[in-house]
C-alpha positions as CSV (number, residue, x, y, z in Angstrom):
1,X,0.0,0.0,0.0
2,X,0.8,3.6,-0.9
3,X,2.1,6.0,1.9
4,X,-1.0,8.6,1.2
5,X,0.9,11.2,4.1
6,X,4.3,11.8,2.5
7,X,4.6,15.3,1.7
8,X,4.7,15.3,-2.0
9,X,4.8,17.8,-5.3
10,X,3.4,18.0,-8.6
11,X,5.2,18.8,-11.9
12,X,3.4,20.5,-14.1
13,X,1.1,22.9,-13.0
14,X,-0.9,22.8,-16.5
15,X,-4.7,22.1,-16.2
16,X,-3.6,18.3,-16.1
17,X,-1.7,19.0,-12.7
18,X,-4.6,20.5,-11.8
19,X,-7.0,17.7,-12.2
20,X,-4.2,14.9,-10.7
21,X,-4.4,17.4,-7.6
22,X,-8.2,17.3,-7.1
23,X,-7.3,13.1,-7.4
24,X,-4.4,12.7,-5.3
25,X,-6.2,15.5,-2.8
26,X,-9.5,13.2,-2.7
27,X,-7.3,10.0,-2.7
28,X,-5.7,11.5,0.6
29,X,-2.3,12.4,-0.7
30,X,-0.5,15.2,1.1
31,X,0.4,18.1,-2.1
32,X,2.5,20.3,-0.3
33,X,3.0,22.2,-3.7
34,X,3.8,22.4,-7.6
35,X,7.1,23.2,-9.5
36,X,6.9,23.9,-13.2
37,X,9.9,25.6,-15.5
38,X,6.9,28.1,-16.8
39,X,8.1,31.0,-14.7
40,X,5.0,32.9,-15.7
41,X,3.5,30.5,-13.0
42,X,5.5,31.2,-10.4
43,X,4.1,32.4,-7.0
44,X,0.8,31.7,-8.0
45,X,-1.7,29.5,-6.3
46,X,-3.6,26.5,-7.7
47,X,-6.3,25.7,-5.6
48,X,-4.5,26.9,-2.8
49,X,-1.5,25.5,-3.3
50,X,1.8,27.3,-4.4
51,X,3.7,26.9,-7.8
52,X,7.1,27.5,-6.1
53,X,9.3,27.5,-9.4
54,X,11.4,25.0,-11.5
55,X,12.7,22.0,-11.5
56,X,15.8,22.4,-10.5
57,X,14.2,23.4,-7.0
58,X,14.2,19.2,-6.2
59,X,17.7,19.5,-5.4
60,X,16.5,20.9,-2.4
61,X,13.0,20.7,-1.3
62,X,14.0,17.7,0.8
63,X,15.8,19.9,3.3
64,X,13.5,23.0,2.6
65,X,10.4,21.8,2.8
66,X,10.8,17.7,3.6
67,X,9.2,16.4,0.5
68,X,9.3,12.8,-0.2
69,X,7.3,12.3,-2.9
70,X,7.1,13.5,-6.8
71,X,4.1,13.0,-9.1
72,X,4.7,14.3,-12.4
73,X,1.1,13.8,-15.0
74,X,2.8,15.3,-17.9
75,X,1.4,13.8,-21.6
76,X,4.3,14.1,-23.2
77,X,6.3,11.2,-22.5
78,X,9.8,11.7,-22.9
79,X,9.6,15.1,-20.5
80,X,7.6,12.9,-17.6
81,X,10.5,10.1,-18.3
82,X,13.2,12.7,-17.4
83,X,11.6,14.3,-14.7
84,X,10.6,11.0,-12.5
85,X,13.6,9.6,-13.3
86,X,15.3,12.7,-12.3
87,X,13.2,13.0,-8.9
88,X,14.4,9.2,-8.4
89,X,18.5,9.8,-9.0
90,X,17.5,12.5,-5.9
91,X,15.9,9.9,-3.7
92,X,12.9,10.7,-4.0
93,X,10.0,8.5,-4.0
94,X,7.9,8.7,-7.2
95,X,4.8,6.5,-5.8
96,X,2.1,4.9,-8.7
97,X,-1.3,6.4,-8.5
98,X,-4.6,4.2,-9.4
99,X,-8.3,6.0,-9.4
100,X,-10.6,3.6,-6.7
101,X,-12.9,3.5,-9.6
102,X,-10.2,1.3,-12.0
103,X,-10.3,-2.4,-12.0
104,X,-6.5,-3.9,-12.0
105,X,-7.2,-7.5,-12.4
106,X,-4.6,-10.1,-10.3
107,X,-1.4,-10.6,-11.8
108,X,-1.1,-6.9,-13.2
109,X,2.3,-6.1,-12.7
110,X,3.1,-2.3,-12.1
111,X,6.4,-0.9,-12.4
112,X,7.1,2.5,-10.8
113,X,5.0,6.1,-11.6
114,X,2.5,4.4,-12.6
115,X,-1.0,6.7,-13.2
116,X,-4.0,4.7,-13.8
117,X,-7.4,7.1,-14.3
118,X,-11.2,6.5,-13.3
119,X,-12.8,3.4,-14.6
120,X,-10.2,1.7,-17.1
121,X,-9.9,-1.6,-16.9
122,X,-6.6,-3.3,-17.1
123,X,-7.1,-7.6,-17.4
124,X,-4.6,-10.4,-15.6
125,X,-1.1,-10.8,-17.0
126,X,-0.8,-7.1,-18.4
127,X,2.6,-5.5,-17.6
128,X,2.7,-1.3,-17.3
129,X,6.3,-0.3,-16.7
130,X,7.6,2.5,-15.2
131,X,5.9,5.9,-15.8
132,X,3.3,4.8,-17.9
133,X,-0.2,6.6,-18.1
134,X,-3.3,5.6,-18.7
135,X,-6.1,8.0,-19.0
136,X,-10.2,7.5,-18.3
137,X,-11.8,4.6,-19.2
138,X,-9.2,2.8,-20.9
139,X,-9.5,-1.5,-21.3
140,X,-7.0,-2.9,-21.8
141,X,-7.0,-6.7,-22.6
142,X,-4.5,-9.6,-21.2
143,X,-0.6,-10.0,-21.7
144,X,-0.4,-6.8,-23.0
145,X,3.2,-5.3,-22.0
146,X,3.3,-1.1,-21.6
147,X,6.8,-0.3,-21.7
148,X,8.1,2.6,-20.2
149,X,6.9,5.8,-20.5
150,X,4.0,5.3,-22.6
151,X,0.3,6.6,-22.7
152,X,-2.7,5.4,-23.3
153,X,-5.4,8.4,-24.2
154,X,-9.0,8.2,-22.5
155,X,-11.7,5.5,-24.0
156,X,-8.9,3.3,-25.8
157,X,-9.2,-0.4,-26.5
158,X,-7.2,-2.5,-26.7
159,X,-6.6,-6.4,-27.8
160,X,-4.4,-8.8,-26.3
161,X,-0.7,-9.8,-26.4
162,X,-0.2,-5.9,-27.7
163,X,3.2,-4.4,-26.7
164,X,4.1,-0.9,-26.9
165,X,7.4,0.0,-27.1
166,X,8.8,3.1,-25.3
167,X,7.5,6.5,-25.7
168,X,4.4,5.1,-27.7
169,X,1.3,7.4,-27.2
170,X,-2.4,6.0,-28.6
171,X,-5.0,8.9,-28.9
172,X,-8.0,8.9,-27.6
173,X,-11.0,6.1,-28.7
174,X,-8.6,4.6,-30.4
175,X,-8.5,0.8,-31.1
176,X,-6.0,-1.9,-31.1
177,X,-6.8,-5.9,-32.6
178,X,-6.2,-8.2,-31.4
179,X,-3.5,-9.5,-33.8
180,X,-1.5,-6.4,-33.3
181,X,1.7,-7.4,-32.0
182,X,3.4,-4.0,-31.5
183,X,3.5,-0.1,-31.6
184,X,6.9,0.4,-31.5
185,X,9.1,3.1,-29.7
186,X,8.0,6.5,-29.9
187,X,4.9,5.8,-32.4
188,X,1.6,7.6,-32.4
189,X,-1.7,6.0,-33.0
190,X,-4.8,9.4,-33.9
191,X,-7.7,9.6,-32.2
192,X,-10.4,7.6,-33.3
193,X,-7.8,5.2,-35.6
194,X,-7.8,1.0,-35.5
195,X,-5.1,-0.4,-35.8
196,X,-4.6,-3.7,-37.9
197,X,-1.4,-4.0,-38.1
198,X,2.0,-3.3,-36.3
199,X,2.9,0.3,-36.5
200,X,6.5,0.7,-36.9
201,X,9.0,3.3,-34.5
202,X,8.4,6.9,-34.9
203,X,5.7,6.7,-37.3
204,X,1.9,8.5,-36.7
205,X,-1.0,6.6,-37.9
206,X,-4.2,7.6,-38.5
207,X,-7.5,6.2,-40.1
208,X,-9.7,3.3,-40.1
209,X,-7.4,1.3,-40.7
210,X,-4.8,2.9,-39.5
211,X,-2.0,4.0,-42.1
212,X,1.2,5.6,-42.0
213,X,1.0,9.5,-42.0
214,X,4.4,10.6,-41.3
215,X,6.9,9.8,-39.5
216,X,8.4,12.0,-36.7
């Protein structure tokens, strides 16, 4: 079980920090504040709790203000990759967070930063690595493995046995078959797209069927 009273932060005080404050707030987590490299931000309050300034402030909140613990809900994978792994290289703790409302089957394993939202469904034998998101309402179906660092948009679907490779990001509604065997490292699957075959690294897809766009 979590340790909900460790005096924690948020990075990224964007409107998704916001809404992962109201959960980890309701969920009983102690947010003592928010850092964010936006200096426009700093000073401010979000809900009544401080944006005190950058990153670079983890090299010493620990003495300053006895934080333990680092959420960071940024979408864009690479950027929450560095910073968790950052917060972790300072001894920090970087805890997973799972909605009451999801339903983690037995034999899920869950690596480390882990953010699971409100009502997905994730089946047995799934793996989610470390600092992998998965937004609202997502299913996910058995022996899929989420490596690290990857997202998973609200209302997706997906098939069994499907891996996705590092820094992949599927957009929202979109489906996976079963039959796909992988999205590979730092692919995007569009909103709305199935996918029917494997999507290849750093390619975008889009369509129903899903075809190669671009690639990044």
């Amino acid at each position: 079980m979590e340790r909900t009273k460790m005096k924690s932060i948020i990075i990224g005080a964007g409107t998704y920090g916001e809404v992962y404050q109201a959960y980890l707030t309701e969920a009983g987590i102690d947010i003592v504040a928010f850092l964010d490299d936006d200096t426009s931000l700093w000073n401010k309050e979000i809900n009544g709790i401080p944006v005190l300034g950058g990153i670079s402030l983890l090299e010493s909140l620990k003495e300053t203000h006895e934080i333990e613990a680092v959420y960071c809900p940024i979408g864009n994978n690479p950027i929450r990759v560095k910073f968790l792994s950052y917060a972790n290289d300072l001894g920090y703790e970087t805890p997973n967070f799972i909605h009451h409302s999801a339903n983690i089957a037995p034999h899920v394993t869950l690596g480390n930063g882990v953010y699971i939202l409100a009502d997905s469904i994730i089946m047995p034998y799934t793996q989610l690595n470390d600092y992998t998101m998965i937004s609202m309402g997502a299913k996910i179906a058995h022996h899929c493995v989420l490596e690290e660092g990857t997202f998973v948009s609200t209302g997706v679907n997906f098939g069994a046995n499907i891996n996705l490779k590092k820094n992949s990001f599927v957009g929202i509604g979109a489906t996976l078959m079963t039959g796909v065997k992988e999205l590979g490292e730092d692919s995007l699957v569009g909103a709305g797209s199935v996918v029917i075959r494997d999507v290849p690294a750093n390619a975008v897809v889009a369509g129903n069927p899903a075809k190669v766009i671009k690639y990044k």
